[in-house]
N, C-alpha and C positions, 0 to 999 in steps of 0.2 A: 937247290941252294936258296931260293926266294924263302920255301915253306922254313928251311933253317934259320933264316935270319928272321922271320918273323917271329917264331919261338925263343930266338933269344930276346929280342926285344921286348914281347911278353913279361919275358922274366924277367928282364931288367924293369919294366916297366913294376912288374909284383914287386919285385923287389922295394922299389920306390916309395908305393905304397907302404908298405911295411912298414918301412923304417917313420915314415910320416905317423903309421899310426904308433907305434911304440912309444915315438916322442912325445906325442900327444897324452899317450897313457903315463911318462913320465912326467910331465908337466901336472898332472892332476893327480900321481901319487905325491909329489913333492908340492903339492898346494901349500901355502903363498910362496912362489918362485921369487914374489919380491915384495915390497913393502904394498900395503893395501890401504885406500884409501878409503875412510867412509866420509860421502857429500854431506853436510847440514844445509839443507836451505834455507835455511835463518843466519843471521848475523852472531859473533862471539856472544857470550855472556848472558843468553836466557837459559832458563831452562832445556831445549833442544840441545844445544851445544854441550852443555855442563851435561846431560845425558850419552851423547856421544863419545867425551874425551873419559869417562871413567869406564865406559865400556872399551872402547881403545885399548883402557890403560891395560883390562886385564886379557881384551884378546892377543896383547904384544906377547902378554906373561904366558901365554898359552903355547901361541903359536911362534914363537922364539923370533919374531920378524916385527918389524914398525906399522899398526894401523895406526895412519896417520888422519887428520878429520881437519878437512875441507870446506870450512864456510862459504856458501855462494847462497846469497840473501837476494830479492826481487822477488816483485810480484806475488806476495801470499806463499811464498816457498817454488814459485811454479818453475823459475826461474833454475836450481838447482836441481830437482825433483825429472826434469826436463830432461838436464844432463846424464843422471845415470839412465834414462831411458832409451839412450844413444849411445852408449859406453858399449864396452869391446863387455861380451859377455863371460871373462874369464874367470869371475871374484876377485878379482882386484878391484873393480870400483862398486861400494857399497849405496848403500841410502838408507838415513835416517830418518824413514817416514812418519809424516804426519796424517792422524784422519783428518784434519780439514782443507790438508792442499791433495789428497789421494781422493777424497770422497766428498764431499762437498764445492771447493773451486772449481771444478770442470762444469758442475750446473751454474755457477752464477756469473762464469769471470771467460771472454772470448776468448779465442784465439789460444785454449791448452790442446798441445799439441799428443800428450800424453794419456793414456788410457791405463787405471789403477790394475784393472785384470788381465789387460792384453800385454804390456808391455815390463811387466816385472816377474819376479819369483820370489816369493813369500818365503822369508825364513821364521820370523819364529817375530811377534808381539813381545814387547820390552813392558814398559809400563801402564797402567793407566792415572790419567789426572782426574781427579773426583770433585764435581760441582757442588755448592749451593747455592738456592736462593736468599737473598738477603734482603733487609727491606728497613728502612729508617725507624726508629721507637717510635714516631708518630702516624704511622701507618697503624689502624686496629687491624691486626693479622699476628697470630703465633705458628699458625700453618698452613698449609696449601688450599685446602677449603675455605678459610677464613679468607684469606688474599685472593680465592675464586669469586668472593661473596662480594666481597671490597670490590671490584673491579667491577663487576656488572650494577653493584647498585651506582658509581661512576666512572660512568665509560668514557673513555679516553682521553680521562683527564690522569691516570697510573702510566709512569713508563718509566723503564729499566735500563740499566746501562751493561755494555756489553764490550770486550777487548774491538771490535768491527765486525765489520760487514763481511759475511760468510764466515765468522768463527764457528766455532761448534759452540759455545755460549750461546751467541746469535740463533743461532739454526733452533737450539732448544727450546730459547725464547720464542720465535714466531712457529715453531712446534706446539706451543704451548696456547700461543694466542689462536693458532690456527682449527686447535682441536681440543684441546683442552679450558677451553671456557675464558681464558683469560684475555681481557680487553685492555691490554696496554700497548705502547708506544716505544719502539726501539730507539735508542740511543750508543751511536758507535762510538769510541772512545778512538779509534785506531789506535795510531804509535804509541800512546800515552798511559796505554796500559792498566791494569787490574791497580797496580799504585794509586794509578789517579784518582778513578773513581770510587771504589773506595774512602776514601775519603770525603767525596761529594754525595755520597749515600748516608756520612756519620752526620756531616754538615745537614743534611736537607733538602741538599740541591739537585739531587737524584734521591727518585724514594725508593727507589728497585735497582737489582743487580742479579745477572745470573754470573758468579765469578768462582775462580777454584776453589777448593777451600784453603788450600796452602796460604793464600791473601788473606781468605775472610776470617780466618778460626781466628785467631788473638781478636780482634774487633767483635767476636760474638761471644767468645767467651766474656770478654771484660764489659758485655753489654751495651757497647756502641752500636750495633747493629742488630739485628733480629735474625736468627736462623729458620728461614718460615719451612724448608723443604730442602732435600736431598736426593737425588733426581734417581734413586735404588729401589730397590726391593728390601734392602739392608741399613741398619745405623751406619754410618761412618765412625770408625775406631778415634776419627779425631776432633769431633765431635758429635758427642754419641747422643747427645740430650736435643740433636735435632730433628724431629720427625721425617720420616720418609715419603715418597710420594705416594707410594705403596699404600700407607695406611691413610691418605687424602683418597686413595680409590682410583690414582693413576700408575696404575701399575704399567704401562703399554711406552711412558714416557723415565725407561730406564739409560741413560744416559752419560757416558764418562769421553773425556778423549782419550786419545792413547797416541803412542811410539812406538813404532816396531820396525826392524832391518829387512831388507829387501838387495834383491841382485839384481841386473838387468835380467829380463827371457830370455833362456836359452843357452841361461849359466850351470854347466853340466850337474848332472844330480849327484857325482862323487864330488864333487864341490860344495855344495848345498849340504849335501849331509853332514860334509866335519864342519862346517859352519855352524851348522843346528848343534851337533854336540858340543863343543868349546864355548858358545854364546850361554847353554843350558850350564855350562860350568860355572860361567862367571856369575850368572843372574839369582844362582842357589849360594853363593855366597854371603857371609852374615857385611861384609865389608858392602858390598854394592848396595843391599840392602838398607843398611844404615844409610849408606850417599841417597838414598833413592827417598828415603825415610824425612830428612829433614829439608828437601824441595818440594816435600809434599806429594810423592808419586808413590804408587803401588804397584810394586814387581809382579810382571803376568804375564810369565813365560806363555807360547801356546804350541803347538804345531805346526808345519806349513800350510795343511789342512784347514785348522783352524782359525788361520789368521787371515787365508783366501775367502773361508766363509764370512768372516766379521766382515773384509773389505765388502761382499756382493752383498750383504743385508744393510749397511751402512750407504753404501749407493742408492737401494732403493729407497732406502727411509728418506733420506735426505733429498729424493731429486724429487719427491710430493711435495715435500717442502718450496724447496729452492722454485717450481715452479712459478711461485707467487711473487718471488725475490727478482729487483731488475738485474739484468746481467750488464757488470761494469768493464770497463775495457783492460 
């Protein structure tokens, strides 16, 4: 009688399981079971956000459900970035990553609780944003050798202005000072943005910039400012008449940020996959494209593969860097 009741119990026990796991397989063939949110950890109205809500728009059109997008701003992005890395891993809470709160922040800035390769799943790289160097008319510099030349015959009397302290501007900038010859002086801009300076670079008042081009192209086209370098192996399509670094002979300092979606680890791989496909729908679209086209970003879809590899070469490059960088609280 004992061995009988343990047998059914057993089975009732299988039984249990079953059904747990069935549910479980229904819940990830009916992936989004409910509205999905993607985190910004920036604030409305920069570019990050304006990147998120047109991808939204079109993962809603996709997947017949509400991605909804969530601004939670602090701390260099650390703040929101944080969040999904504690989230339920079921794709329902996304992340619109940035490389310099994924790859850069954790070396210069205490207490990130968050790890870029431990604590995520790599869906697929969105854009990149494309630098140049700029430099006031009265700098003698047209290119990257010329501005190497400038700078060592006066040292440290050149210095450049940058969005802050651990941007990927930044980072490229004391990349630059650090190993590639150039003896200038960083200038953070923080809140105040590629606007500002800008401007203080056409003025005089800054004679260097490493800034997107989406800011600097009309100012270099119409010749308020100097396009000395392109931080590629390649012209930029948006201003094509700027030499590369490539051809200054630093080819090693190839350099863009980028955006790309992320899950929390752990977020099942039938999940992850219709994600990769539907984000690959929206992103080959000539509409996003266009949206992407006039903030200045370059659509660059990748792999989860390849976007895991960018973040771990991005880590290393940067944490030789950031070495030198004080870490701020």
């Amino acid at each position: 009688m004992i061995n009988l009741n343990r047998r059914i119990l057993n089975v009732a026990h299988a039984i249990v399981l079953l059904g747990y796991s069935v549910v479980g397989i229904a819940q990830t063939e009916t992936y989004p079971a409910r509205p999905v949110k993607i985190i910004v950890p920036f604030g409305p109205g920069g570019s990050a956000d304006m990147l998120a809500r047109v991808l939204g728009e079109g993962l809603s059109k996709e997947f017949g459900l509400p991605f909804q997008i969530e601004n939670k701003a602090g701390a260099t992005g650390v703040i929101g970035t944080a969040e999904v890395a504690r989230a339920k891993p079921d794709g329902h809470t996304l992340l619109l990553g940035f490389d310099g709160t994924l790859t850069i922040t954790p070396f210069i800035q205490k207490n990130v609780t968050f790890s870029a390769t431990r604590d995520f799943a790599p869906i697929s790289k969105l854009t990149d944003v494309a630098f140049v160097i700029v430099v006031n008319p009265s700098i003698p510099a047209k290119n990257m050798k010329e501005l190497v030349a400038y700078s060592k015959a006066n040292p440290g009397k050149l210095s450049y202005a940058s969005p802050g302290v651990g941007s990927t501007a930044h980072m490229l900038g004391e990349q630059l000072r650090l190993e590639g010859g150039l003896d200038w002086v960083h200038i953070p801009y923080g809140g105040s943005g590629s606007g500002k300076f800008i401007v203080d670079v056409i003025g005089g008042s800054t004679p260097a910039a490493v800034i997107s081009i989406a800011v600097a192209a009309p100012s270099v086209r119409e010749g308020k400012v100097i396009g000395v370098g392109v931080p590629s192996s390649q012209p930029n399509a948006a201003l094509p008449q700027v030499p590369t670094f490539a051809q200054a002979g630093l080819e090693k300092f190839n350099v863009a940020s980028w955006f790309a979606l992320l899950a929390p680890a752990g977020t099942p791989d039938s999940v992850i996959n219709k994600l990769i496909t539907e984000v690959a729908k929206v992103l080959a679209t000539d509409a996003f494209k266009a949206r992407m086209a006039i903030a200045g970003m370059d659509v660059t879809p990748s792999t989860p593969a390849g976007l895991a590899a960018l973040i771990a070469s991005d880590l290393k490059k940067w944490e030789k860097v950031a070495e030198r960088i004080p870490k701020t609280e």
